[in-house]
GUTOR-136867 format. One line per 8 residues: their letters; for each residue x, y, z of C-alpha. Coordinates in Angstrom, 2 decimals. Last residue first. Layout:
N
a) X:Y:Z ~ ...
***
This chain:
219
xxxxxxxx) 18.75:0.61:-25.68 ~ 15.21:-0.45:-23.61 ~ 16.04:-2.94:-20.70 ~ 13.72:-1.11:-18.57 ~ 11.23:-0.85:-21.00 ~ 11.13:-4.19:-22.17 ~ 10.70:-5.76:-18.47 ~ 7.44:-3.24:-18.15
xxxxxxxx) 5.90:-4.45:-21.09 ~ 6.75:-8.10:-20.06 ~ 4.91:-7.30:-16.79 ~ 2.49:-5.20:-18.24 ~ 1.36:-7.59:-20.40 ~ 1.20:-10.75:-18.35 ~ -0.84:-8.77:-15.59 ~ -3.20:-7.62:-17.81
xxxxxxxx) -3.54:-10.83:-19.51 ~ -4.12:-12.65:-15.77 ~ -6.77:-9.64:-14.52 ~ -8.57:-10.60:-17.59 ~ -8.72:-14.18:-17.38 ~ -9.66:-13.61:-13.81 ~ -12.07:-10.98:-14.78 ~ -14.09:-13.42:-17.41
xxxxxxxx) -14.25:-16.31:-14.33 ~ -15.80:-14.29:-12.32 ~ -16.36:-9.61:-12.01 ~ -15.80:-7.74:-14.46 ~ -12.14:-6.49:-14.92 ~ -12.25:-2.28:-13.49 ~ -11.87:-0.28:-16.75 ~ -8.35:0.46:-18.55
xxxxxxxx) -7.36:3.57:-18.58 ~ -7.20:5.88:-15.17 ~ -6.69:2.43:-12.78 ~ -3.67:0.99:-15.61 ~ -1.46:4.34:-15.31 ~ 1.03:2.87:-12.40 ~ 2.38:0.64:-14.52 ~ 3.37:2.55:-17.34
xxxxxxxx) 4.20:5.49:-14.66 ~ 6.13:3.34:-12.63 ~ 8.11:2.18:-15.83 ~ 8.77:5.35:-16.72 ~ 9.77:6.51:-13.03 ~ 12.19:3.37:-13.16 ~ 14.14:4.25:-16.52 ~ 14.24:7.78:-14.95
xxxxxxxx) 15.95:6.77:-12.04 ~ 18.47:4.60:-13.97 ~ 19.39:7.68:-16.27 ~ 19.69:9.67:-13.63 ~ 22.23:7.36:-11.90 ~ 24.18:7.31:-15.15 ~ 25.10:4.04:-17.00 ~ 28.18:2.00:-15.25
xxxxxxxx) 26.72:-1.24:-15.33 ~ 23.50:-2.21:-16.89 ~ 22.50:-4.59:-14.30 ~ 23.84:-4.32:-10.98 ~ 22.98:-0.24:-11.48 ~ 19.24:-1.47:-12.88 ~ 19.13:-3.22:-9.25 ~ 20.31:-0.44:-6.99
xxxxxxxx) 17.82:1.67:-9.36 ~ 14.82:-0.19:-8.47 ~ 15.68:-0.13:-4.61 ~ 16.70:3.61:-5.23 ~ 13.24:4.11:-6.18 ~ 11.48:2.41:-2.74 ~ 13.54:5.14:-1.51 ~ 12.66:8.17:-2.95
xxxxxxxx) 9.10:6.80:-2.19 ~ 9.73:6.66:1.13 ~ 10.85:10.68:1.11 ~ 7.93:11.20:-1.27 ~ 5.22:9.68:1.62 ~ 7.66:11.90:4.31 ~ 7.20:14.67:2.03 ~ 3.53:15.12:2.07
xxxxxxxx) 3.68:14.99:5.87 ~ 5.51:17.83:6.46 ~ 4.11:19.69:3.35 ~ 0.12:19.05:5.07 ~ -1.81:16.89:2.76 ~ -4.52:17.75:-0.43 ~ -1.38:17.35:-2.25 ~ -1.27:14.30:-2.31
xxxxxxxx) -5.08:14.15:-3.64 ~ -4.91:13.45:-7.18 ~ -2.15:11.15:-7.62 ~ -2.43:9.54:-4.59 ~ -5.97:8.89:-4.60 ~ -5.77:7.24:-7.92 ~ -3.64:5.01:-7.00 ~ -5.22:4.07:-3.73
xxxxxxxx) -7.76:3.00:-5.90 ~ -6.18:0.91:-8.18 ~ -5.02:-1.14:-5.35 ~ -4.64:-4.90:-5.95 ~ -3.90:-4.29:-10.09 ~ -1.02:-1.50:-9.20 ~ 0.24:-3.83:-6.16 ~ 0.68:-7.08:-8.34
xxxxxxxx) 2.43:-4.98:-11.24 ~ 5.04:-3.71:-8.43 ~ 5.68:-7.18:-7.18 ~ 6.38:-8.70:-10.54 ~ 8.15:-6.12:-11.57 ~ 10.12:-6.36:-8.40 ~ 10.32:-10.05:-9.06 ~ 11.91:-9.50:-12.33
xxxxxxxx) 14.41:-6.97:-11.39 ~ 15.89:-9.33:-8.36 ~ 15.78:-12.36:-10.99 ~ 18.17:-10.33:-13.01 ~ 20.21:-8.78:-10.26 ~ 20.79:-11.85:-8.50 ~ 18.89:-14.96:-6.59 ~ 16.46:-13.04:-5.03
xxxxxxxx) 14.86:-12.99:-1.32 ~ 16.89:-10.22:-0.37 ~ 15.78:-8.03:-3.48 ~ 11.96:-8.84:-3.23 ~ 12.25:-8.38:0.23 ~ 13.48:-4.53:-0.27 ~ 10.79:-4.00:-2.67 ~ 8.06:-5.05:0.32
xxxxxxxx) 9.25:-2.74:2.80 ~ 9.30:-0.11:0.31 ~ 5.96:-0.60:-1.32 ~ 4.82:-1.53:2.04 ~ 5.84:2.08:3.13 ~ 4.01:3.53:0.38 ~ 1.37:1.84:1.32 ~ 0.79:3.01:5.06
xxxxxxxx) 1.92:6.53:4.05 ~ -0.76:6.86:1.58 ~ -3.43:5.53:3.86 ~ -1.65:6.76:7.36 ~ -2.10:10.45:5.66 ~ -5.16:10.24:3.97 ~ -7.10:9.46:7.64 ~ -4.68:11.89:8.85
xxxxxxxx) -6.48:14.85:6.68 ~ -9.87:13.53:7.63 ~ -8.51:14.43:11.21 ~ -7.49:12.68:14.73 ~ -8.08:9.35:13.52 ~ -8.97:6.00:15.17 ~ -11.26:6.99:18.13 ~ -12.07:10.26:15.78
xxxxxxxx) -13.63:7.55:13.54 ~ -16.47:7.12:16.37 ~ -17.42:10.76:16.06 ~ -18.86:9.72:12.10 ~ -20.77:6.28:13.13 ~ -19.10:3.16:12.31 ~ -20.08:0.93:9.61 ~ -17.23:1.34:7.74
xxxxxxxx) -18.70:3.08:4.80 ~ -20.73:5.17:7.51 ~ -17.73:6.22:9.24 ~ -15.96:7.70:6.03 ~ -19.15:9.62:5.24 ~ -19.36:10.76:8.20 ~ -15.69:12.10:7.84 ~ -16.41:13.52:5.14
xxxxxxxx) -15.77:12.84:1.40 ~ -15.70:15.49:-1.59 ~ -12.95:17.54:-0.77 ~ -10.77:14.16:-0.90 ~ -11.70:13.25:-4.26 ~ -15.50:11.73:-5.18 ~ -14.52:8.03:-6.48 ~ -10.69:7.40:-5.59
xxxxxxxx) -11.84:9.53:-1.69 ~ -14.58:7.35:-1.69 ~ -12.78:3.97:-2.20 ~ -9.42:4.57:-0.64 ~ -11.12:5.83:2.36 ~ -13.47:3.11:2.78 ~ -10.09:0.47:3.15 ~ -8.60:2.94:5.40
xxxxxxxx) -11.79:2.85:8.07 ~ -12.02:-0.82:7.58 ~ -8.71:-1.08:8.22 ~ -8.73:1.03:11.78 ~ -12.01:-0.93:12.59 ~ -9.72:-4.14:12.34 ~ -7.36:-2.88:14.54 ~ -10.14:-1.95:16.89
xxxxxxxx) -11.50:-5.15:16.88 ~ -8.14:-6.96:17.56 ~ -7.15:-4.35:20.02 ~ -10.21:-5.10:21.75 ~ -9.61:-9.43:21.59 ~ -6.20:-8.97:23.06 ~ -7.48:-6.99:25.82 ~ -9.81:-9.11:26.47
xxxxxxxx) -7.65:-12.53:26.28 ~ -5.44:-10.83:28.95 ~ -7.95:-9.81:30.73 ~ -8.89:-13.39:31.25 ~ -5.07:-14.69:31.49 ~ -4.94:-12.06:34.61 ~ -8.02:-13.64:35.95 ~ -6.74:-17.25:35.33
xxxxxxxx) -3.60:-16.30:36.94 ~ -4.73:-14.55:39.76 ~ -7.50:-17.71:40.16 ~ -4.17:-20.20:39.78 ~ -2.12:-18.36:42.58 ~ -5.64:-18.64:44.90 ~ -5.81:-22.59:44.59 ~ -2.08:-22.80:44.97
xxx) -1.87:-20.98:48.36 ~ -0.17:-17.77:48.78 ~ 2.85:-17.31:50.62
***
């Protein structure tokens, strides 16, 4: 049986490594961001042709080999960046719905949650719409296969709502309002930076929401 004095270093040391490891999966997790985060800023700016992985590296302050610890390709670097949002869009929608009170306060939060994640990520955005397609098909339709379903979260909703109107119909009511939403990083300029983009981030925000609420409820 081993003494207490030598139970308590084993269980200091194993606490120690422990710590360590907790402490490296920390940095590299935060490497991994940084690396995703640089990605949806070059790749908005120059398109996905126009970026390499050195590039990517040096916007993260890593050097180019080093983002092959993270990513096997350029190609999954826009992978796990479109698929990473696209399932919090999903995730996300879904909480909206649980956390809401009914169908009407269910459709405004979703607005509210959709119009929050179009103003946060303009860049991503961008990339998505341009550079999709820049991805294997496999992997290309697992992004559209979330998407499909962050869509039937909207429609569930509109179905609560309007009643017996045609699935279609309630899909394409959402896609128009996507697209309304979705349209503010290719025409309105980034908000300058202070007080002045706060106030401006705020009015955007208040328009497209009610913008957004009168489209869906259009006649």
């Amino acid at each position: 049986m081993a003494s207490p004095t030598a139970a308590n270093a084993t269980g200091s040391t194993a606490r120690a490594a422990a710590g360590r490891a907790t402490v490296r999966s920390q940095a590299k997790a935060s490497r991994r961001s940084a690396l995703l985060a640089a990605a949806a800023r070059l790749f908005a700016e120059r398109g996905f042709n126009g970026v390499s992985i050195e590039d990517l590296g040096a916007a993260a302050g890593v050097s180019g080999p080093a983002v092959y610890r993270h990513f096997s390709s350029k190609q999954a670097v826009l992978s796990a960046l479109l698929t990473g949002v696209s399932q919090d869009l999903l995730d996300g929608g879904r909480a909206v719905v649980r956390g809401s009170s009914g169908a009407e306060a269910a459709l405004r939060g979703l607005i509210e949650f959709h119009v929050d994640f179009a103003l946060s990520h303009p860049d991503v955005i961008r990339v998505h719409d341009r550079d999709l397609d820049s991805l294997p098909a496999e992997e290309s339709e697992r992004i559209r296969s979330l998407q499909r379903s962050y869509v039937r979260v909207w429609v569930d909703v509109l179905a609560q709502l309007l009643g017996r109107e045609d699935p279609a119909r309630l899909r394409m009511r959402a896609h128009a309002v996507f697209g309304l939403i979705n349209s503010t990083p290719h025409s309105t300029p980034r908000p300058p930076q202070g007080g002045q983009g706060v106030r401006d981030k705020a009015w955007r925000r208040k328009l497209l929401e009610t913008m957004a609420w009168a489209a869906l409820k259009a006649e």
